[in-house]
C-alpha positions as CSV (number, residue, x, y, z in Angstrom):
1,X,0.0,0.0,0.0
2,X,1.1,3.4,-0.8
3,X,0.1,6.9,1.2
4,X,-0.2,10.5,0.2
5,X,-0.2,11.7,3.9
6,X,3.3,12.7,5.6
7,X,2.0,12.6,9.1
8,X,1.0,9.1,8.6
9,X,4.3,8.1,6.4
10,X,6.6,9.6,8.9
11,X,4.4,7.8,12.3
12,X,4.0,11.3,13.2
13,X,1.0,12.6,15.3
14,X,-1.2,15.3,14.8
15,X,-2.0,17.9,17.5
16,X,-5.0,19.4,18.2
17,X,-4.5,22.2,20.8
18,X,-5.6,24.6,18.2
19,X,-9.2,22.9,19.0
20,X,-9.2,22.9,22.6
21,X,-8.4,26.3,22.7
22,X,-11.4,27.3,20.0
23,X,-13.9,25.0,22.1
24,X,-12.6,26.2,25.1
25,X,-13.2,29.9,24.1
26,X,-16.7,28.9,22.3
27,X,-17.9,27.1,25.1
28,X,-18.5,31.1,26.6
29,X,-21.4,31.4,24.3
30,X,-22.2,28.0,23.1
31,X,-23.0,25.1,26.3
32,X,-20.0,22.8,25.9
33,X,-18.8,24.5,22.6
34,X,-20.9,22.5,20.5
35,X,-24.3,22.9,19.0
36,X,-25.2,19.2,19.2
37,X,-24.2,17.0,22.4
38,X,-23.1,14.1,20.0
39,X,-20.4,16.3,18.3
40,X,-18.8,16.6,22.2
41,X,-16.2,14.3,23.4
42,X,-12.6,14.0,23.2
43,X,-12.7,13.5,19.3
44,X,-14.5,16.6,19.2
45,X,-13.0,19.0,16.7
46,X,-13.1,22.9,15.0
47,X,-12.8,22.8,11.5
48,X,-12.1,25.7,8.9
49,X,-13.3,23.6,5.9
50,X,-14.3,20.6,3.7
51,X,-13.4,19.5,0.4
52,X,-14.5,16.1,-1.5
53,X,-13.7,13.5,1.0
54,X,-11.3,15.6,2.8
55,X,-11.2,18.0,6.3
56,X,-9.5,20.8,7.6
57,X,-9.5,21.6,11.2
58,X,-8.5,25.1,12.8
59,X,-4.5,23.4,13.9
60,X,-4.2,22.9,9.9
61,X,-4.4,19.3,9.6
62,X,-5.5,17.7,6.7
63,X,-8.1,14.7,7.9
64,X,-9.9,11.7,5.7
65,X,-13.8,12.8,6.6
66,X,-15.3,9.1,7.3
67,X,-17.8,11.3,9.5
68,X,-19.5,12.9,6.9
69,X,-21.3,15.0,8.8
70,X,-22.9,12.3,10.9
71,X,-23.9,10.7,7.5
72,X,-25.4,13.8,5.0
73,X,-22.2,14.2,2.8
74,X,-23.1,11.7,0.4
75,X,-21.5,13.5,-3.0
76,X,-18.3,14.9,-0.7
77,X,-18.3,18.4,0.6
78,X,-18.7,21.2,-2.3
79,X,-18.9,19.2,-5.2
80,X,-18.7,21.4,-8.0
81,X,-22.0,21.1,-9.2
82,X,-24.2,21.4,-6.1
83,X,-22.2,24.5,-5.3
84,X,-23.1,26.1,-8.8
85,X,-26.6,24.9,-8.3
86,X,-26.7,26.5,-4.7
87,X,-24.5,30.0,-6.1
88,X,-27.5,30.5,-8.3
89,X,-30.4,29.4,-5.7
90,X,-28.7,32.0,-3.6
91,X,-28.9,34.6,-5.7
92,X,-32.5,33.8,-6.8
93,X,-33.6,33.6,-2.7
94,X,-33.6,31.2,0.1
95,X,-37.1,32.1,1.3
96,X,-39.9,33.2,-1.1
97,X,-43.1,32.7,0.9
98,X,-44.5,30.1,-1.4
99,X,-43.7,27.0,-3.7
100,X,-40.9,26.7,-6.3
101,X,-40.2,24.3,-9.3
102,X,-37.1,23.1,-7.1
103,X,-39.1,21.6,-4.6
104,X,-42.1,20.0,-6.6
105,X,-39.1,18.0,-9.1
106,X,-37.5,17.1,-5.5
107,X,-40.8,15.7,-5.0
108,X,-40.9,14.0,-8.1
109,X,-37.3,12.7,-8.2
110,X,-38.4,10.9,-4.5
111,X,-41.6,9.1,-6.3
112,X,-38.7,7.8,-9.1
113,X,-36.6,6.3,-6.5
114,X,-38.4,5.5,-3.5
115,X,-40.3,2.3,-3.5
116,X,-43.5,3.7,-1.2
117,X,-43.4,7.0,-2.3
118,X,-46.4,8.3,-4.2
119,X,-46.1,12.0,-2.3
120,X,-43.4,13.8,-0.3
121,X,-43.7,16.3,2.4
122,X,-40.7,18.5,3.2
123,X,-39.7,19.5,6.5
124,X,-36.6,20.4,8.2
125,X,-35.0,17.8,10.3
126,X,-34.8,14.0,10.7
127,X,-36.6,14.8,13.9
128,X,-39.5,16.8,12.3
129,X,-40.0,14.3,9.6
130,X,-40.5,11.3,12.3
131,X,-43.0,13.5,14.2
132,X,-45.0,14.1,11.1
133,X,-45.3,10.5,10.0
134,X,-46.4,9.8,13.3
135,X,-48.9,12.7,13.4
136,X,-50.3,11.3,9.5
137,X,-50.4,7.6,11.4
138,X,-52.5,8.1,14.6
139,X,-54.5,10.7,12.1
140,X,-55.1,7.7,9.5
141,X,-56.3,5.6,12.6
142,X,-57.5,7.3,15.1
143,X,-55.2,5.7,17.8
144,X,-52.0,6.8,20.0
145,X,-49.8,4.1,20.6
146,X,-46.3,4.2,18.5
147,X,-44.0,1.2,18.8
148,X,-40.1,1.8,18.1
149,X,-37.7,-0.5,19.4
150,X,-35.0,-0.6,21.9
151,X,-31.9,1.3,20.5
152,X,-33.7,2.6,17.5
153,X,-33.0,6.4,17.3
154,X,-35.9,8.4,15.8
155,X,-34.6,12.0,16.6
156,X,-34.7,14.2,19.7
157,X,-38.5,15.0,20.3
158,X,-39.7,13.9,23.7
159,X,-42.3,11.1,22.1
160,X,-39.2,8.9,20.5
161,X,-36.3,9.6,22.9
162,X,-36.8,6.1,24.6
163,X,-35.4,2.7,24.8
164,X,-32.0,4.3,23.6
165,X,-28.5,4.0,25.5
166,X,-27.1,6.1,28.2
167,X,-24.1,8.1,26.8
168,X,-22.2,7.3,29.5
169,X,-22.4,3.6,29.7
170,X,-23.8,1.8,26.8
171,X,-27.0,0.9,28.9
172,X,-30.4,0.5,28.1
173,X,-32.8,3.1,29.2
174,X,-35.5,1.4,27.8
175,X,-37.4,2.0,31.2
176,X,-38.7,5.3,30.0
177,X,-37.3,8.7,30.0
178,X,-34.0,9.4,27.7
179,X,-32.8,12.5,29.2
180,X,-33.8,15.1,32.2
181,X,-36.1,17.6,30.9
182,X,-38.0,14.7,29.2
183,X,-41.8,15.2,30.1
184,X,-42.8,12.3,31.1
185,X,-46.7,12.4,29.8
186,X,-44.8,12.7,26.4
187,X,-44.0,9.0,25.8
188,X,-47.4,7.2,27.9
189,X,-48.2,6.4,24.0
190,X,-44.8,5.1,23.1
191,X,-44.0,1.4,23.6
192,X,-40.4,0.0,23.0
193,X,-40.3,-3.6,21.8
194,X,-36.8,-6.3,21.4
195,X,-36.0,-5.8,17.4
196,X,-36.0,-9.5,15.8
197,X,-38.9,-10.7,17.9
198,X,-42.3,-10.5,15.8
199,X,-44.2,-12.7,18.3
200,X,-43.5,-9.6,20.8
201,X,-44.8,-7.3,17.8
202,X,-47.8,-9.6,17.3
203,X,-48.9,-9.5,21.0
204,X,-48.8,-5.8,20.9
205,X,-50.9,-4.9,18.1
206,X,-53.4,-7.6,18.9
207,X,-54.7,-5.1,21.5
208,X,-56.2,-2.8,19.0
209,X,-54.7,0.8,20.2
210,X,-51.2,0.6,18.2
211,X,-51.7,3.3,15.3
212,X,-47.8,3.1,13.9
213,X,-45.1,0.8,14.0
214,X,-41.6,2.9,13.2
215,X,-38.2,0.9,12.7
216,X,-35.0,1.8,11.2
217,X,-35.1,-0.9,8.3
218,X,-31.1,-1.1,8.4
219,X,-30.4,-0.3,12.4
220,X,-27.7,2.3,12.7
221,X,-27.3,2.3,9.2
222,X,-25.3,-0.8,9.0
223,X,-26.9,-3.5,11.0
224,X,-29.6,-5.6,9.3
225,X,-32.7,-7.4,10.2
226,X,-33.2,-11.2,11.0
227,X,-34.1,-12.9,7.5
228,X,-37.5,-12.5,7.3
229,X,-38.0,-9.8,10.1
230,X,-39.4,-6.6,7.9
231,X,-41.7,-9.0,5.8
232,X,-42.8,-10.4,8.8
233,X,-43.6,-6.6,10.4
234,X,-45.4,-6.1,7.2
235,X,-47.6,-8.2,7.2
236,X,-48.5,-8.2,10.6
237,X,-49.1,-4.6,10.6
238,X,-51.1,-5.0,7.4
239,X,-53.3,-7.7,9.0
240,X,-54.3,-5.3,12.1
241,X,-54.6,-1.9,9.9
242,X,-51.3,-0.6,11.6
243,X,-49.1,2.1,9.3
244,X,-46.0,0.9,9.0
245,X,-43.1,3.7,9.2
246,X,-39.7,2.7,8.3
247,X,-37.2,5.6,9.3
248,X,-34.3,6.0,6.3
249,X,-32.7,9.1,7.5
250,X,-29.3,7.5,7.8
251,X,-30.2,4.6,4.9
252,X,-32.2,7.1,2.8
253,X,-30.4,7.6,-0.5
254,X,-27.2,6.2,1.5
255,X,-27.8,2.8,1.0
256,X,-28.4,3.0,-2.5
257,X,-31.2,5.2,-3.9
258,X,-34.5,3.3,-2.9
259,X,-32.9,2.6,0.8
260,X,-33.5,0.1,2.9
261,X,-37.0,-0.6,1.0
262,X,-34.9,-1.7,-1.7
263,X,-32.2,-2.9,-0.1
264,X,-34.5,-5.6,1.6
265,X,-37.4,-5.6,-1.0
266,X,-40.0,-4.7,1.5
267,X,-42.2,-1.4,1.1
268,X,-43.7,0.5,4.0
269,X,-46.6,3.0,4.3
270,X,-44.8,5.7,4.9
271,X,-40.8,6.6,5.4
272,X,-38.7,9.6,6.6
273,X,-35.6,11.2,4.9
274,X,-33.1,13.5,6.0
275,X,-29.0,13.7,6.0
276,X,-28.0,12.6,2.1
277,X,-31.6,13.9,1.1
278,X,-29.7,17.1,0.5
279,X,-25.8,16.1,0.8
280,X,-25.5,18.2,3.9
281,X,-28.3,21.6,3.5
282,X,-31.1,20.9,6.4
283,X,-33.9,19.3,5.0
284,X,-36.2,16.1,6.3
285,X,-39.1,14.5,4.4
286,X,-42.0,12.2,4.6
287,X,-42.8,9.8,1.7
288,X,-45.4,7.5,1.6
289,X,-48.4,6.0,-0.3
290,X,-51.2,8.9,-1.7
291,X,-54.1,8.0,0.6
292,X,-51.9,8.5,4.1
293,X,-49.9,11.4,2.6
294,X,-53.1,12.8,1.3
295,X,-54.1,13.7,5.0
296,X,-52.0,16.6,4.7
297,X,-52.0,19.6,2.3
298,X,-56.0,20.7,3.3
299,X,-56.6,17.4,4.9
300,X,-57.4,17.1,8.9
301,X,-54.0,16.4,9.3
302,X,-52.2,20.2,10.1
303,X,-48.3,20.4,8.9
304,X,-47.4,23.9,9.0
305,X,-43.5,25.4,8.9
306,X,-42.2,28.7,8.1
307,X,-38.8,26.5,6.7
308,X,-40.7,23.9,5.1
309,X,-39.3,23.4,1.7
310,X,-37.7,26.0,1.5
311,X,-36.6,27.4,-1.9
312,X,-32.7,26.5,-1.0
313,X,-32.9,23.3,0.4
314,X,-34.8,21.9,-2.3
315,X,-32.6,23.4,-4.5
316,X,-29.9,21.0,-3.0
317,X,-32.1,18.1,-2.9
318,X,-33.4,18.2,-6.6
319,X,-29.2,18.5,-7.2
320,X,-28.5,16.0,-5.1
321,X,-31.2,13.2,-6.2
322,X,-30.2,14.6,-9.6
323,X,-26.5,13.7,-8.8
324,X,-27.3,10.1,-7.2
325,X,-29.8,9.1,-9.5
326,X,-26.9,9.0,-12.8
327,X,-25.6,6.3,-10.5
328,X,-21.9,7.0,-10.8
329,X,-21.4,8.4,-7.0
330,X,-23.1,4.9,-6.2
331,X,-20.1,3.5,-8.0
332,X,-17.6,5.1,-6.2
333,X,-19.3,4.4,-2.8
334,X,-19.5,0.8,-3.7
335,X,-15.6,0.9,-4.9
336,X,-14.2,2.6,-1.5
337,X,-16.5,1.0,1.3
338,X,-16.3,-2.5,0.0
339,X,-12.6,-2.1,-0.1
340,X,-12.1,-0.5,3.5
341,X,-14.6,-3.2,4.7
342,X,-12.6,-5.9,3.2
343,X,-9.1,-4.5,4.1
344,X,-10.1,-4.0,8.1
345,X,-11.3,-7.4,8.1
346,X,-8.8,-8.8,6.4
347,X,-6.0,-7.0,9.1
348,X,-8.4,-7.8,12.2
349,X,-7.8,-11.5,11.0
350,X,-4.4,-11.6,9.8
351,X,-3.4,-10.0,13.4
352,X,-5.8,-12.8,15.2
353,X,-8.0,-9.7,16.6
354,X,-11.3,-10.6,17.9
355,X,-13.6,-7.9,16.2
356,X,-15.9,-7.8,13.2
357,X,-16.6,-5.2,10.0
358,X,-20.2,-4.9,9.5
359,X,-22.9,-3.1,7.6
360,X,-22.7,-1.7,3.4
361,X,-20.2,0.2,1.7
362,X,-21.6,3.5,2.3
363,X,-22.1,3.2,6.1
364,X,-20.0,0.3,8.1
365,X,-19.1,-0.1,12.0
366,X,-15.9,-1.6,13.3
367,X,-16.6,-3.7,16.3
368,X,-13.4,-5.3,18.9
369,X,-14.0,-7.5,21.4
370,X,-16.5,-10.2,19.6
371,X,-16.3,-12.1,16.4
372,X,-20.1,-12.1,16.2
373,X,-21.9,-9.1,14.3
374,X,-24.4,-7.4,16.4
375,X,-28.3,-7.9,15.7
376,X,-29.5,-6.8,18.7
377,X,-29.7,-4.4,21.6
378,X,-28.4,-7.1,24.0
379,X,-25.5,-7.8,21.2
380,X,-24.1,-4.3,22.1
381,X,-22.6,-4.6,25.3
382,X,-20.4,-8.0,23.8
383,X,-18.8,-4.5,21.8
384,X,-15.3,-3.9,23.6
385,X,-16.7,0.2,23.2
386,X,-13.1,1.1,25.1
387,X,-10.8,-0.4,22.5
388,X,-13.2,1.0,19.7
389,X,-13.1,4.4,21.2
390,X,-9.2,4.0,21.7
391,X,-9.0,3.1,18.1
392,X,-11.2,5.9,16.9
393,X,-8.3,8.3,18.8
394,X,-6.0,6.1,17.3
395,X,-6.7,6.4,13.8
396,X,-7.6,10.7,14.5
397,X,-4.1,11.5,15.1
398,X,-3.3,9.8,12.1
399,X,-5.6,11.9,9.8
400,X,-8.6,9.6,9.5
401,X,-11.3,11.4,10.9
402,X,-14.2,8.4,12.2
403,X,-17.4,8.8,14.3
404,X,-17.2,7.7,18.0
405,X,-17.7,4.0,18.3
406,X,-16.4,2.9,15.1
407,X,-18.3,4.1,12.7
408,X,-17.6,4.9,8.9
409,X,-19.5,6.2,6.5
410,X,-17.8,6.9,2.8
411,X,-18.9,9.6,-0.6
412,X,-18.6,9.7,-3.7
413,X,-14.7,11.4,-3.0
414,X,-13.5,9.0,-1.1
415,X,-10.6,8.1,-4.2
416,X,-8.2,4.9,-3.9
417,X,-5.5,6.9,-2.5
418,X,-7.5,8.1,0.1
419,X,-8.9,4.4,0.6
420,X,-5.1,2.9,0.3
421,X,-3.8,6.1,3.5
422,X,-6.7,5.0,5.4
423,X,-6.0,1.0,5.7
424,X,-2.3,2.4,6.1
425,X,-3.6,4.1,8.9
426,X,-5.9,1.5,10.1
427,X,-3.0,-1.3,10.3
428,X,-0.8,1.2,12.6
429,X,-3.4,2.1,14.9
430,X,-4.8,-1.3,15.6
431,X,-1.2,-2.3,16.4
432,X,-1.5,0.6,18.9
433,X,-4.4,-0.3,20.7
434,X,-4.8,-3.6,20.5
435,X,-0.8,-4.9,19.8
C-alpha cells in the first residue's frame, strides 16, 4: 500500500491544541462548545473547511472525513456542481413565501426512486419528519400508541427519545425517559419492543390501540434485520390496519437510492428522509403511499412550517437526487466501502484480533471484542466500546477522521489513494491499541 499523507508516512502525530483552545473559548457562548451533544467528546474537533472526501481543522491538519457530517455528505463536501446549483439558488432567494419548481421536481425525483413513495412532504430535520409521520399515522387511525424498538434512534422530540443508550455507559434506558427535561406524559403512548422478535410485535398490536409501527429498516445504518423480520412486520401490521413507518434518515439515498425498501425488497406505508436527502443543507421528508400522505396539504392532518421546503434546500435536494440518480457516486461508494470493509477485516484476521466489520459500503461499523456481528440491543454490550473508542483516537491522530464508536461512513470522494492512506492508517493504529 502506498500513502499520500506525511504525518502518517513519517508515524507522526497530529495535534489538536488549536481545537481545545477554539472549544474552550466557544464554550462562553455556546453550552459545551458545541451545538449538538453528540459532536462533544474528546474527538471533538473545529474545522475551517471541507473539500471532496477531505477536512480541515482550525490546527491545519489535513483529515480523511469518514464522519461525513454524521452521514449527510453523500456527494463529498462542495462538489462542483451542487455549489453552482446553490450559487444560483442564492442569488434567486432562500425564502420566497411560497412554492418553487425546485421543490415539486425534488418531489418527483423521491416518487422515481423511493419504492412507497407516491407523495413527499418536506420538512426540516430527521426529527420533524418522524414527528409528522407519526402525526399522519395516529391521524389515519385514530389511535395513539407508537411502537419503536429498543436502540432505534428516531430524533430528539420527547415522544421517540426512549429505549435508547445512556451516553455514559452503553446501557439500556429502555425504562422510560432518555434525558432530564423529558416530560414524562410525552411518551405514555410510546412502547419500545426487542427488534428481531415479531411474536412480541404480534402480541402488541393484537390489542387494537397501536396506530404506527416505526423501525429503522437497516439499524444504525449498518446492521440488518433477521431474515424475514421486515416482511414479517409487514404483514402483521397489514393484518391489524397498523401504518408501517420505516425511518431512512441514515439509509435514505445512502444505501443505494430506494434505501432500505430496496435494499431488503420490502415497502412501507410511509418513510422519513433527511441527512443525504440534501448532501449536507437541512432538509427532512415524509414519503409514503397517496391515501396516508393525502391527509396533509387541506386534509385534517395540520403540517405547517415557516422552513418547510424552502426554496434553498430543495434546491440542494433536486441537485443531489439529480446527482445520485446517474448512479456513478453509487459506483464510487461501492468501490471505497467495499474495499475498506474488506481490508479492516482482512487486518483484524491476519493480526488474530477478535472484532468484526459490519454493515454496506456506504455506512460500516468496526466492532473489537466479539467475532459475532451485532443484531440486537443485547448484542451491544459484547462490543469492547473502550478499544473502539481508543481506536477511533488512534486512527484521528493519524488523519482519518471516524465517528465515536467505530463508525464509517464513505462519498462519492472517497478516491483509492485516500482508501489505500486509510488502511495504512488502520493497520498502525490497531497495532496501537490492540498490539
Amino acid at each position: 500500500m502506498t500513502t499520500t499523507d506525511s504525518t502518517t508516512r513519517s508515524g507522526g502525530r497530529m495535534s489538536f491544541e488549536g481545537t481545545k483552545r477554539a472549544m474552550a473559548e466557544g464554550s462562553r457562548w455556546i453550552p459545551g462548545g458545541a451545538s449538538s451533544d453528540y459532536r462533544l467528546g474528546e474527538g471533538a474537533l473545529v474545522f475551517e473547511r471541507g473539500e471532496g472526501a477531505l477536512l480541515f481543522d482550525v490546527d491545519g491538519n489535513r483529515l480523511v472525513d469518514y464522519f461525513c457530517g454524521a452521514g449527510p455528505i453523500i456527494l463529498g463536501h462542495n462538489p462542483p456542481e451542487l455549489v453552482e446549483i446553490m450559487t444560483r439558488q442564492l442569488h434567486k432567494g432562500v425564502i420566497l413565501g411560497g412554492e418553487t419548481e425546485d421543490e415539486y421536481e425534488a418531489a418527483r425525483l423521491m416518487t422515481e426512486l423511493v419504492p412507497c413513495a407516491e407523495m413527499a412532504r418536506f420538512a426540516n430535520t430527521g426529527s420533524e419528519a418522524v414527528a409528522l409521520a407519526v402525526r399522519i399515522a395516529r391521524g389515519a387511525t385514530g389511535r395513539h400508541v407508537v411502537v419503536k424498538f429498543e436502540g432505534h434512534y428516531h430524533g430528539s422530540f420527547d415522544p421517540m427519545f426512549v429505549g435508547l443508550p445512556h451516553r455514559a455507559g452503553g446501557v439500556t434506558s429502555a425504562g422510560r425517559l432518555g434525558t432530564s427535561g423529558q416530560d414524562p406524559s410525552a411518551v405514555v403512548h410510546t412502547e419500545v419492543l426487542p427488534w428481531n422478535n415479531l411474536q412480541a410485535v404480534e402480541d402488541r398490536l393484537a390489542r387494537g390501540d397501536v396506530a404506527a409501527v416505526i423501525t429503522e429498516p437497516l439499524w444504525r445504518g449498518y446492521i440488518s434485520p433477521a431474515p424475514g423480520y421486515l416482511a414479517g412486520l409487514r404483514e402483521i401490521t397489514k393484518r391489524h390496519d397498523v401504518v408501517l413507518i420505516f425511518d431512512e434518515i441514515v439509509s435514505g439515498f445512502r444505501v443505494g437510492p430506494g434505501g432500505g425498501q430496496e435494499l431488503f425488497g420490502v415497502t412501507p406505508d410511509l418513510a422519513t428522509y433527511a441527512k443525504a436527502l440534501a448532501n449536507g443543507f437541512p432538509i427532512g421528508a415524509v414519503a409514503g403511499k397517496r391515501e396516508l400522505m393525502s391527509l396533509i396539504g387541506g386534509g385534517p392532518v395540520i403540517h405547517p412550517g415557516t422552513y418547510n421546503g424552502n426554496a434553498l434546500v430543495t434546491a440542494a435536494a433536486r441537485g443531489t437526487l439529480t446527482i445520485l440518480g446517474r448512479g456513478d457516486a453509487y459506483e464510487s461508494i461501492e468501490r471505497a466501502g467495499g474495499r475498506l470493509i474488506s481490508g479492516f477485516g482482512s487486518l483484524l484476521r491476519e493480526r488474530g484480533i477478535r472484532g468484526n466489520v459490519q454493515g454496506v459500503p456506504g455506512s460500516f461499523n468496526v466492532h473489537l471484542g466479539t467475532d459475532n456481528p451485532v443484531s440486537s440491543f443485547a448484542d451491544t454490550t459484547a462490543v469492547d466500546g473502550a478499544a473502539v473508542s481508543k481506536l477511533v483516537m488512534a486512527l484521528q491522530v493519524r488523519g482519518i477522521r471516524a465517528i465515536a464508536g467505530g463508525h464509517f461512513y464513505t462519498n462519492a470522494a472517497h478516491a483509492d489513494e485516500l482508501v489505500d492512506e486509510t488502511l495504512n492508517a488502520f493497520e498502525d493504529a490497531l497495532a496501537e491499541v490492540v498490539g
